[in-house]
PATI-589300 format. One line per 4 residues: for each residue x, y, z of N, C-alpha, C. Coordinates in nm, 4 decimals. Atoms other than C-alpha are relative to their C-alpha. Layout:
N
X,Y,Z,X,Y,Z,X,Y,Z  ...
This chain:
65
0.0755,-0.0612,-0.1058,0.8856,-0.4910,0.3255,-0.0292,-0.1087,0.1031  0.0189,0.1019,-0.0969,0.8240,-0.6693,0.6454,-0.0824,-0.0478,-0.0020  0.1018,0.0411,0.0099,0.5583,-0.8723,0.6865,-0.0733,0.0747,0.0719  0.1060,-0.0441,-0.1998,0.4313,-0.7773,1.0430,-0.0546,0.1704,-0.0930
0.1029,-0.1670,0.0290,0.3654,-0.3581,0.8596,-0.0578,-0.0279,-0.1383  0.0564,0.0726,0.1240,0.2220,-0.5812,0.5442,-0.1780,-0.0253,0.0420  0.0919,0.0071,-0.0791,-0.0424,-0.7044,0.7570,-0.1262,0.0644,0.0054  0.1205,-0.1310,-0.0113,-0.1954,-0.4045,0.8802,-0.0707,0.0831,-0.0919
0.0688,-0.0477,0.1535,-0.2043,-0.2366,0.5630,-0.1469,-0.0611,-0.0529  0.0709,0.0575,0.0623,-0.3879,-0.5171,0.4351,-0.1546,0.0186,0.0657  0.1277,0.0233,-0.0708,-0.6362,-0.5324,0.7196,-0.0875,0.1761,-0.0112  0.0242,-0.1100,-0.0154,-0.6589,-0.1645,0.6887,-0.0642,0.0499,-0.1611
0.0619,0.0445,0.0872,-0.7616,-0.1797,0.3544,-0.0921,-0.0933,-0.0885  0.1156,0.0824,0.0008,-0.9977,-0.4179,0.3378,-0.1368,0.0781,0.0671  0.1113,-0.0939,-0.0705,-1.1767,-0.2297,0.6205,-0.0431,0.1373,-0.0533  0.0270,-0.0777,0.1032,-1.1847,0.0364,0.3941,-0.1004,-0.0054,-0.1232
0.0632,0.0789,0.1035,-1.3172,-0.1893,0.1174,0.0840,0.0694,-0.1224  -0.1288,-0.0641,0.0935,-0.9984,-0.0479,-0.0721,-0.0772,0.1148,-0.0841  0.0319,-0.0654,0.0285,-1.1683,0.2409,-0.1234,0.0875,0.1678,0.0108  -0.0615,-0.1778,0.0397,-1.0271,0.6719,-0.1649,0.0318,0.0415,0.1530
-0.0493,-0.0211,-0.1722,-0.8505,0.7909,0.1297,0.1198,0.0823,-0.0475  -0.1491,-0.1248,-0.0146,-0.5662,1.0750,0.1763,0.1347,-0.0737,-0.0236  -0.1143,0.0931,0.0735,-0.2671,0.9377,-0.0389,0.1273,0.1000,0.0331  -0.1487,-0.0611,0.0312,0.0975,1.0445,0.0295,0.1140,-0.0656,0.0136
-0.1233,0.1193,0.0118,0.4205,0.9076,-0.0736,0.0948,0.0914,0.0283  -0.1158,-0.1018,-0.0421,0.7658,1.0669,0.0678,0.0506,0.0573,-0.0895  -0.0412,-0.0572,0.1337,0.8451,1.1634,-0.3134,-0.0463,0.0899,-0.0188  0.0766,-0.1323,0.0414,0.5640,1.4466,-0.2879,0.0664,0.0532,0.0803
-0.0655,-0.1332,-0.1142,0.7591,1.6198,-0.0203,-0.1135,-0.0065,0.1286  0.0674,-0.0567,-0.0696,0.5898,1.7692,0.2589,-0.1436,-0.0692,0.0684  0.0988,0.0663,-0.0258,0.3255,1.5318,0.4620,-0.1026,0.1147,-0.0799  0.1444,-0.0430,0.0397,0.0765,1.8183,0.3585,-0.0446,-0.0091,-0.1223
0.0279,0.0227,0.1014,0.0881,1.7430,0.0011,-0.0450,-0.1537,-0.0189  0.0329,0.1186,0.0389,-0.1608,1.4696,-0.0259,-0.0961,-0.0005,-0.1062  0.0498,0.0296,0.0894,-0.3848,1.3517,-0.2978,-0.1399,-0.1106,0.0550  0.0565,0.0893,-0.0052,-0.7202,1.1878,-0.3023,0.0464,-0.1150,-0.0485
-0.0716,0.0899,0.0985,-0.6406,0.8494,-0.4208,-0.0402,-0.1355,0.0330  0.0263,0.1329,-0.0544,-0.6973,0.4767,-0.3759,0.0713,-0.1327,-0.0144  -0.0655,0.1162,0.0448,-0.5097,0.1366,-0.4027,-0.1115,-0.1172,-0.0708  0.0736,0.0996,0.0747,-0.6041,-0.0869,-0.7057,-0.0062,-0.1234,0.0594
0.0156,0.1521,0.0029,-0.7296,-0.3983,-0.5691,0.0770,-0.0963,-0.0542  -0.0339,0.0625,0.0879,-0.6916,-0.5885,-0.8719,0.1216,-0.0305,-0.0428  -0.1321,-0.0183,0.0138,-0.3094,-0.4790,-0.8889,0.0776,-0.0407,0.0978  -0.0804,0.0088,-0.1543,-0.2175,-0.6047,-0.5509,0.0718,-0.1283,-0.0333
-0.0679,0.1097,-0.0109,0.0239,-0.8421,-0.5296,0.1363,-0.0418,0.1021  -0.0767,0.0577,-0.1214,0.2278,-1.0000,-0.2401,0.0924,-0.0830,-0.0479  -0.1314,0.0981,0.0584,0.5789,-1.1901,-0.3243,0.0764,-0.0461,0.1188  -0.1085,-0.0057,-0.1423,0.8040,-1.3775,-0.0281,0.1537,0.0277,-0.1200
-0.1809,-0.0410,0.0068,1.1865,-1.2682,-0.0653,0.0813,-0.0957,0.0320  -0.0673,0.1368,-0.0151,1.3816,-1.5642,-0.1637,0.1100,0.0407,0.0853  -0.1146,-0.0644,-0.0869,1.6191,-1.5709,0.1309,0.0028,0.1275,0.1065  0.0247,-0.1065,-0.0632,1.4921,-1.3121,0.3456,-0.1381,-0.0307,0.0569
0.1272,0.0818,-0.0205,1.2384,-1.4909,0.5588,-0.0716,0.1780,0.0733  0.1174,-0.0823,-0.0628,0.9288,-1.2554,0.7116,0.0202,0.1198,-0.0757  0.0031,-0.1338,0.0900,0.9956,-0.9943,0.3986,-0.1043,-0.0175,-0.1151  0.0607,0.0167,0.1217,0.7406,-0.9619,0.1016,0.0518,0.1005,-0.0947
-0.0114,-0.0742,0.1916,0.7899,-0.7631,-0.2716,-0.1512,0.0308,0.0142  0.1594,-0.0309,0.0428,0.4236,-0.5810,-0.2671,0.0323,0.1292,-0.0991  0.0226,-0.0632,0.0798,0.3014,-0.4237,-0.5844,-0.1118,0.0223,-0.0302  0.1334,-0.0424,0.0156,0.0176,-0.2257,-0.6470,-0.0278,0.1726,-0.1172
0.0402,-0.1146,0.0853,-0.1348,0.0341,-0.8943,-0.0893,0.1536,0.0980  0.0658,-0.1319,-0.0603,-0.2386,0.4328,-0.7248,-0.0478,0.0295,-0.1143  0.1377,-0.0952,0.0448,-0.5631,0.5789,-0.8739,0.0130,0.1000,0.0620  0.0257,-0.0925,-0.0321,-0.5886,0.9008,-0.8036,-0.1594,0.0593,-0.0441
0.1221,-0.0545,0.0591,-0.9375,1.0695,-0.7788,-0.0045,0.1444,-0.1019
């Protein structure tokens, strides 16, 4: 994933305080199928991409409420 839409996320979740917010991933189909839900903190993790400068590997755990 790029860095530069890594970023925002991050800042955008913080300002949140990684708290429950309208979850949808393109696998549910249909933007209108969303889910309460939240990103685990604790599970976050940022990786650079050996060889692929300004890319990260982010991994994280979805809670659902």
């Amino acid at each position: 994933m790029p860095l530069s839409k890594v970023e925002p996320l991050e800042v955008h979740l913080r300002s949140i305080v990684w708290g429950y917010g309208d979850w949808w991933y393109r696998d549910f189909g249909d933007e209108s199928n969303t889910v309460r839900a939240r990103i685990d903190a604790a599970s976050w993790t940022k990786t650079r991409v050996q060889g692929v400068p300004g890319y990260v590997q982010v991994s994280f755990r979805v809670i659902e409420q």
